[in-house]
C-alpha positions in Angstrom: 0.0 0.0 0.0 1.5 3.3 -0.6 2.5 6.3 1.5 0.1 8.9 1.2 1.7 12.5 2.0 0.2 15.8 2.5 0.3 16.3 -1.1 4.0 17.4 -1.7 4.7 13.8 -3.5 7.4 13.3 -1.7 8.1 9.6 0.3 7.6 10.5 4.5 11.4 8.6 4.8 13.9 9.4 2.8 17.6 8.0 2.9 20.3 9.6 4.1 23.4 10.8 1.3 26.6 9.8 2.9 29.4 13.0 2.8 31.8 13.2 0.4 35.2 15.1 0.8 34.8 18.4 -0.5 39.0 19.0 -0.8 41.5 16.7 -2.7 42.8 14.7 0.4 46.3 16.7 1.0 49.6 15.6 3.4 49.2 18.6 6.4 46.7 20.5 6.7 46.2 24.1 5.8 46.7 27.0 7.9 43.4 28.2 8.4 42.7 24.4 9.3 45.1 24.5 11.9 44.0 27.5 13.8 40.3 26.2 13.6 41.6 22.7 15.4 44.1 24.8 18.1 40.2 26.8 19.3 38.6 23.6 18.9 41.4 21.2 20.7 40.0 22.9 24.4 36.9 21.9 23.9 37.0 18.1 22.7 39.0 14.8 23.6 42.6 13.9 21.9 40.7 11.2 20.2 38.3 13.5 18.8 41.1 15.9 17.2 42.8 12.6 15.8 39.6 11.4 13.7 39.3 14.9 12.5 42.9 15.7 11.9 42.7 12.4 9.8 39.2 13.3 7.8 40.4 16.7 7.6 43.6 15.4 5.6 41.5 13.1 3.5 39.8 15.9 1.9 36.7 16.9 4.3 36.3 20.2 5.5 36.3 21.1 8.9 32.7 21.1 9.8 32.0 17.4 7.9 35.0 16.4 9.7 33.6 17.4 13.3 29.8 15.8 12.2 31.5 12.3 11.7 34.2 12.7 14.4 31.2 13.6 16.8 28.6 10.5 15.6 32.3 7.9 15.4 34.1 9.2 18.3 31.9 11.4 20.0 33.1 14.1 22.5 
């Protein structure tokens, strides 16, 4: 039986798009990058920084990095 909506045609559940790096995945990272992590470091555990120092230099941008750091890692 299908879903019936409110009319917008749209399904009720839809699937969530996994993230893609935005960057070309790079050896260091760059040196706004780095001030962004040296504010952040105070706020989160070392194992936090690591996941997103590692996303971070496999292309994703700071705030995609954080996202999956937080739901892998978590504070």
């Amino acid at each position: 039986m299908p879903y019936h909506t409110g009319g917008s045609g749209k399904s009720p559940m839809k699937p969530k798009k996994a993230m893609k790096p935005l960057n070309k995945p790079r050896k260091d990272l760059y040196a706004l990058q780095k001030k962004l992590m040296k504010s952040h470091n105070s706020h989160h555990t070392p194992k936090h920084m690591t996941e997103m120092r590692k996303l971070m230099k496999a292309g994703y941008c700071f705030e995609q990095s954080h996202r999956i750091a937080m739901r892998k890692v978590g504070k």
